[in-house]
VODO-665081 format. One record per residue: residue in one letter; x, z, y of N, C-alpha, C, O, CB in turn. Coordinates in steps of 0.02 Angstrom, whole numbers, plus 50000, padded with zeros to 5 digits. Glycine has a CB too. Layout:
AXZYXZYXZYXZYXZY ...
end
This chain:
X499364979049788499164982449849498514986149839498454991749864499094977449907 X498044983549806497454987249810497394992949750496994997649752496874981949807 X497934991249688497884997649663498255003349678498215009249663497924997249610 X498714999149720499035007349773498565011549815498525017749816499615005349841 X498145006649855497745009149898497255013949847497105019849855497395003049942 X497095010249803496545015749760496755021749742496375026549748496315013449694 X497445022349713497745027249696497965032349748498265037549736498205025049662 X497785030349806498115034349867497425036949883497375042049917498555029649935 X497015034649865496445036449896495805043049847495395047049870496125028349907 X496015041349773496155047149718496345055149734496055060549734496745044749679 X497015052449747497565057649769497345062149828497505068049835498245053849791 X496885057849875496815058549947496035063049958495895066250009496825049949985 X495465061949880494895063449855494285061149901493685062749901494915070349842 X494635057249936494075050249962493725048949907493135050649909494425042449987 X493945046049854493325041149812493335047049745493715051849743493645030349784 X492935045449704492775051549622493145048849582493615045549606491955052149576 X493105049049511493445047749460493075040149440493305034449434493415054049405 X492495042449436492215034849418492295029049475492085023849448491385035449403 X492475027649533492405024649582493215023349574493445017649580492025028449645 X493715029949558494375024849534494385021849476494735016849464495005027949529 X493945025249429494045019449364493815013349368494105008549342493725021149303 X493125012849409493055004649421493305001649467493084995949468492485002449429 X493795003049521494184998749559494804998649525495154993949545494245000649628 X495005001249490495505000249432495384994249392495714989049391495475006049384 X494804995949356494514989449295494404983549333494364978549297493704990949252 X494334981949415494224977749444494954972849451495034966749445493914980549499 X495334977249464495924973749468496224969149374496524963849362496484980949502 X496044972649346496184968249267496504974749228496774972849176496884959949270 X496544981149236496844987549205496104989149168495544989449193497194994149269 X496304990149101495954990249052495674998149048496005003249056496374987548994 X494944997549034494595004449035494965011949034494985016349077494195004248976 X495325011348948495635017248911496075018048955496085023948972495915016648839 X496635013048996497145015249036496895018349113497205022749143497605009049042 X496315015249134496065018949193495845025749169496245030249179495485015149228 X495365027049145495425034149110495965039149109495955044749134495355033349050 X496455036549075496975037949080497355042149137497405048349142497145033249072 X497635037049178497605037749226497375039349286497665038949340497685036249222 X496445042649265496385044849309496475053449291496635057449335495815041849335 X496345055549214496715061549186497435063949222497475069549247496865059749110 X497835060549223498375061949247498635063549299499085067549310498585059249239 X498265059649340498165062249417497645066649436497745069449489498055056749462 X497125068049408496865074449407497195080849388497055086049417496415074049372 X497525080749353497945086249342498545086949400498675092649418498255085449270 X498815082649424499565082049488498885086249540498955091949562499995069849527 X498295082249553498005083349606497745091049605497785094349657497495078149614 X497505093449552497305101249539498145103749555498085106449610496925103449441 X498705103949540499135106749542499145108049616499125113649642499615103949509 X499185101249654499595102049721498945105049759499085107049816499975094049758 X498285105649741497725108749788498095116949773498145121249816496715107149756 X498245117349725498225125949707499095127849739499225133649723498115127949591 X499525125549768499985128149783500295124649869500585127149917500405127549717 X500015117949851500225114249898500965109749896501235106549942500195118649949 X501195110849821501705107049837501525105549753500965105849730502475110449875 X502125103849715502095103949649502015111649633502105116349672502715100449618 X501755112149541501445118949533502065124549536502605121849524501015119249457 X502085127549542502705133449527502055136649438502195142649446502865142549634 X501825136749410501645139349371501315134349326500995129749352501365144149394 X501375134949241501565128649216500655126449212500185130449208502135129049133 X500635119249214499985119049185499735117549111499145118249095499705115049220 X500275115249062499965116248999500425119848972500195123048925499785110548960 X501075120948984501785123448935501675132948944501405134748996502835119648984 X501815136448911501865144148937502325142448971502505136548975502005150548892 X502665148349010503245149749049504025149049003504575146949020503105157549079 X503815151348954504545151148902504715144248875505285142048873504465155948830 X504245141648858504185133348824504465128248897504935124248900503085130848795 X503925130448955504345127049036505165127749027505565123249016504115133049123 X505315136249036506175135549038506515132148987506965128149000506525142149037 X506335133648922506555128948861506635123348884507175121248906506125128148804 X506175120348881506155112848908506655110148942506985105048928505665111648951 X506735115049003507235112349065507705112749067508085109249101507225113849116 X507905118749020508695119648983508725112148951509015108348990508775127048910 X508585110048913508615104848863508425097348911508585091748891508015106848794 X508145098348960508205091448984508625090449037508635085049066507615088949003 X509045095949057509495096649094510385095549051510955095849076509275103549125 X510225094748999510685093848940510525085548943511025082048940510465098748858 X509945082548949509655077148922510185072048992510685068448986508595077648921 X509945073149029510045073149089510405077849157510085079649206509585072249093 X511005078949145511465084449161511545083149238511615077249253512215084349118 X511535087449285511785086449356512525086049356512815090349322511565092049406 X512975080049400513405078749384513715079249462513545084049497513365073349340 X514095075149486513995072349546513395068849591513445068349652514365068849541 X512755066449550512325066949565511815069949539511865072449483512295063249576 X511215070349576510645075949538510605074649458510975070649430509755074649571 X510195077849430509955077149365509205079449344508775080049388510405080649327 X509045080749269508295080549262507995087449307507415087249328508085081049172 X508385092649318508265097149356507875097549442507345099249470508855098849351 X508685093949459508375093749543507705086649538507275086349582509255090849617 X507725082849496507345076549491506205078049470505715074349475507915071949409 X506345086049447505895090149425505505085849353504915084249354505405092149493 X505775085049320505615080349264505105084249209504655082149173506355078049226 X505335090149220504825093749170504365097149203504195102449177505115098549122 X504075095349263503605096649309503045090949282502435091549277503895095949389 X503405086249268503205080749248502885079049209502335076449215503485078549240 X503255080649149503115083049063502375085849079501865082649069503765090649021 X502415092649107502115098249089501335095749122500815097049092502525105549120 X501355091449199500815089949207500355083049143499825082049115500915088449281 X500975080449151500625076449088500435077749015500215073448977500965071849078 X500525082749003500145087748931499655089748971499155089248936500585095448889 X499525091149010498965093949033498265088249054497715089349081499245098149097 X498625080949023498185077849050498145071748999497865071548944498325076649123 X498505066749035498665059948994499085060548923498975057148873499125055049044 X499605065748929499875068748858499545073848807499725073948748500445072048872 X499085077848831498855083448783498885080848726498915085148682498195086448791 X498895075248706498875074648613499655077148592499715079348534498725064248576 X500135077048626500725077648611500755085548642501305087748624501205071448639 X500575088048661500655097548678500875098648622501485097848619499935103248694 X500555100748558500445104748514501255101848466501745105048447499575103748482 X501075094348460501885092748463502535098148501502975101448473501895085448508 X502425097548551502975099648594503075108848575503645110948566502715097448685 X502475113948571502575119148562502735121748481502995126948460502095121448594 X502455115848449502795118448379503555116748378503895120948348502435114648310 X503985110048413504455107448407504945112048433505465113348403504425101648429 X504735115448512505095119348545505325127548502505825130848486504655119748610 X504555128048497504775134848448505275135448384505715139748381504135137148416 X505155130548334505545129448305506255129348319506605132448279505365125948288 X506615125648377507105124748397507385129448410507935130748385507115121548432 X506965134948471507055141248480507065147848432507205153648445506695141648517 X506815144148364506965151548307507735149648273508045153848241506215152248224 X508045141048286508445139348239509055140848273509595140548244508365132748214 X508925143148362509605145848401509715150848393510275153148387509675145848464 X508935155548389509095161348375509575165548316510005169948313508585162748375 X509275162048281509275162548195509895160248186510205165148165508715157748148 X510295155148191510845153648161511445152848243511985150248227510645145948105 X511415154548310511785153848350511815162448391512215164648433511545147248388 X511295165448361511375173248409511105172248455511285176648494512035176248436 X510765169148478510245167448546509905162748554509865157648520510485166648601 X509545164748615508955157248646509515151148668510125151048673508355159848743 X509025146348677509555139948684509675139648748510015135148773509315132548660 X509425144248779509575143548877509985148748886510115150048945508825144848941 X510335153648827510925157948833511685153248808512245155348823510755165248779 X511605148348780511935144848743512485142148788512355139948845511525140248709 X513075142248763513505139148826513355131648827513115129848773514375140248817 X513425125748881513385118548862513525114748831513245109248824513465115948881 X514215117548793514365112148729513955114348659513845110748610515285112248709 X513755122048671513405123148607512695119748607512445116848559513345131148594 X512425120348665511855116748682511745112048663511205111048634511765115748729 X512275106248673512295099548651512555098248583512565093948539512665096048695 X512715103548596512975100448485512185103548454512155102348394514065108348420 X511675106448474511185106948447510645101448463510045101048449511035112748459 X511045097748493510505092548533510575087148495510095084548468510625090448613 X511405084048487511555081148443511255080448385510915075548369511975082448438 X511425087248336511075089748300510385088448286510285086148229511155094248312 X509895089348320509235088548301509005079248325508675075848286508765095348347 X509235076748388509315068648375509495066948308508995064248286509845065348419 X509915066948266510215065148185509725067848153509625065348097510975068548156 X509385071748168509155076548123509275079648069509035078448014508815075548111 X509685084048086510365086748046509815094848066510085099748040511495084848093 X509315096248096509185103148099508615102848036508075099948046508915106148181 X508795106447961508145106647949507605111647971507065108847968508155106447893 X507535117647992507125120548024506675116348085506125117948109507505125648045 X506945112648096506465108148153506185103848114506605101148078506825103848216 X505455101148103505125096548070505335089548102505535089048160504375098148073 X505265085048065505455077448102505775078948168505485076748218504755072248118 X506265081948174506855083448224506925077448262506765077948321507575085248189 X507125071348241507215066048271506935062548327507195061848382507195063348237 X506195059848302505645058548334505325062848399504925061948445505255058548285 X505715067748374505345075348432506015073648483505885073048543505335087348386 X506715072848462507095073648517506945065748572507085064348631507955074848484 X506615062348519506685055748550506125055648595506145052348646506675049648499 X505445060448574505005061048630505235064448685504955063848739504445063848614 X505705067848678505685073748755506335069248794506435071648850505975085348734 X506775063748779507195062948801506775055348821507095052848867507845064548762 X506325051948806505925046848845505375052148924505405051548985505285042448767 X505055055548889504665059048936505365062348980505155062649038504065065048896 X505785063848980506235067349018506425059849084506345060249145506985070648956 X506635055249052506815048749077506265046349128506325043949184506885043649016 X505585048149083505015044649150504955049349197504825047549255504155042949129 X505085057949176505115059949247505715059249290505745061749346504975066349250 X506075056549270506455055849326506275050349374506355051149435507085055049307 X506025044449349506225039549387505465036149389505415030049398506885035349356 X504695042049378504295040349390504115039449468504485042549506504015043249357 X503625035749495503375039949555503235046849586502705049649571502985038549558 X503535049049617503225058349636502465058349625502215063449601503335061549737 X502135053949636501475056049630501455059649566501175065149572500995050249634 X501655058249508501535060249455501985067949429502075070949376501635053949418 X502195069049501502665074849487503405076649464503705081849452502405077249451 X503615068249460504375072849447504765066949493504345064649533504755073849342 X505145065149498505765062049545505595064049606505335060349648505875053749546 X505755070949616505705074049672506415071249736506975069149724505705082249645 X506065072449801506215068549855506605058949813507095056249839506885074649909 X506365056949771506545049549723507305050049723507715046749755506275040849764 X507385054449685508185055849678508285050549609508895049749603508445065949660 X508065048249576508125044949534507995039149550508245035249510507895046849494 X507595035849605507605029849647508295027249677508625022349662507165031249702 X508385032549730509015033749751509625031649720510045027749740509055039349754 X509585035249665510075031549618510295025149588510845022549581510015033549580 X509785023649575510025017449551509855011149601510105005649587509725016349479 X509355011949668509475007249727508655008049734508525011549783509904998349713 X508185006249705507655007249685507105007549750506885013249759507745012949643 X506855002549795506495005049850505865007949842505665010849893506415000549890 X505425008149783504835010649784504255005749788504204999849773504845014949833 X503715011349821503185005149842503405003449921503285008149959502235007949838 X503555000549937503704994049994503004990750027502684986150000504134986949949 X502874993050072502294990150087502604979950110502194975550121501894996050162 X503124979250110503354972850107504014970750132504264976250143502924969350137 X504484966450149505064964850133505304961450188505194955350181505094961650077 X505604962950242505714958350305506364952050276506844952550237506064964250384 X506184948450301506684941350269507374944550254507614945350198506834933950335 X507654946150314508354950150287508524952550229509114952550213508474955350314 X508024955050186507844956750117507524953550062507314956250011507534960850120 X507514946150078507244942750026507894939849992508354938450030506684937450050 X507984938949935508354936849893509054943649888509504939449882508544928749919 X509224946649888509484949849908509254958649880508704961349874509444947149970 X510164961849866510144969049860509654973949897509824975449954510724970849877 X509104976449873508744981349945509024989149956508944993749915507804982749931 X509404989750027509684994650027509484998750073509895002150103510214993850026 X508694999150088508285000450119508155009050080508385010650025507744994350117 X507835012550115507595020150092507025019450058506555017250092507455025350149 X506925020749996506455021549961505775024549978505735029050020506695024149921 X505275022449949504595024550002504015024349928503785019249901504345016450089 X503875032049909503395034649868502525029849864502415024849898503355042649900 X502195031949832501595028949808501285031349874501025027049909501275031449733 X501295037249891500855041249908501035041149983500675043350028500865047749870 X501545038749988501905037950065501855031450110501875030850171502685038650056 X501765026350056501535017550054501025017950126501225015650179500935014449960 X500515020650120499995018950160500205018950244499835017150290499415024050142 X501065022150251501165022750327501305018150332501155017150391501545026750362 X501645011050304501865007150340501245000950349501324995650379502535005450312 X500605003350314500284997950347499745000750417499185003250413499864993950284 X500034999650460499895001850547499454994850581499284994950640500825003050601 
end
């Protein structure tokens, strides 16, 4: 409860960075991870001051490396009958977290992407977001095995963007991607819960899911 409240209150620019890192470290969350975390949400929080919602304009990826991305995590995570990494905004996600808590992995991501994008060009006749979906995925395939040599450690790279693809889905919105918790949704998932009326103890919760950032209404 109280590191929700802190984190709402971050978000909210009630308290500074240092005032969440030590009510963070108070609770037993270790220095480097408050730091952390407060990087990360500095970046969600610069985004949503500058547009008011999530960013429409990327904050660490160019614009071409963004669509790349979303082609490929929309492969990762395909809309089916239900949403996918797309409507879930997963590489909203990604992109704020290079800009913050990930930047060590950027430079990763734009050499990995480019590469990928010279090896569609180069050996398929196009970008990989012209690509029909099965060609898509047989390049996806492809570089998981690491069967592409033009992509450096192919493997490891597909295995990063298809974990980071996964946490945006089914992170908290605060952090920018499981937009309206479509990935909550899915799998039953209530959120933060400000708490549990008996009817719900022991028991499936088939209650509406309720965001980090949304938590603070139900305590009245």
């Amino acid at each position: 409860m109280e590191t929700r409240e802190t984190v709402h209150a971050f978000l909210a620019a009630a308290i500074d960075r240092s005032e969440f890192v030590r009510r963070l470290c108070a609770t037993g969350v270790t220095a480097g991870a408050a730091f952390s975390f407060a990087e990360l949400l500095t970046g969600y929080r610069a985004a949503m001051a500058a547009t008011g919602s999530v960013a429409t304009t990327p904050a660490a990826l160019a614009p071409g490396e963004f669509a790349l991305l979303e082609a490929i995590a929309e492969r990762i995570l395909p809309t089916t009958d239900t949403p996918g990494a797309r409507e879930a905004g997963a590489v909203h996600y990604i992109d704020i977290a290079l800009a913050g808590a990930y930047k060590t992995e950027l430079a990763r991501y734009r050499s990995g992407l480019a590469a990928l994008q010279a090896h569609c060009r180069n050996s398929l006749g196009g970008p990989f977001e012209s690509l029909a979906p099965d060609a898509q995925d047989a390049v996806l395939v492809n570089l998981e095995a690491g069967h592409l040599a033009d992509v450096e450690a192919g493997a490891p790279f597909f295995a990063l963007m298809r974990r980071h693809v996964m946490e945006g889905f089914f992170c908290d919105p605060s952090y920018g991607g499981n937009h309206d918790m479509v990935g909550w949704k899915l799998v039953g998932f209530p959120g933060a819960q400000h708490g549990y009326a008996q009817p719900y103890i022991d028991r499936v919760v088939d209650i509406a899911p309720v965001a980090l950032t949304n938590a603070s209404a139900g305590r009245r």
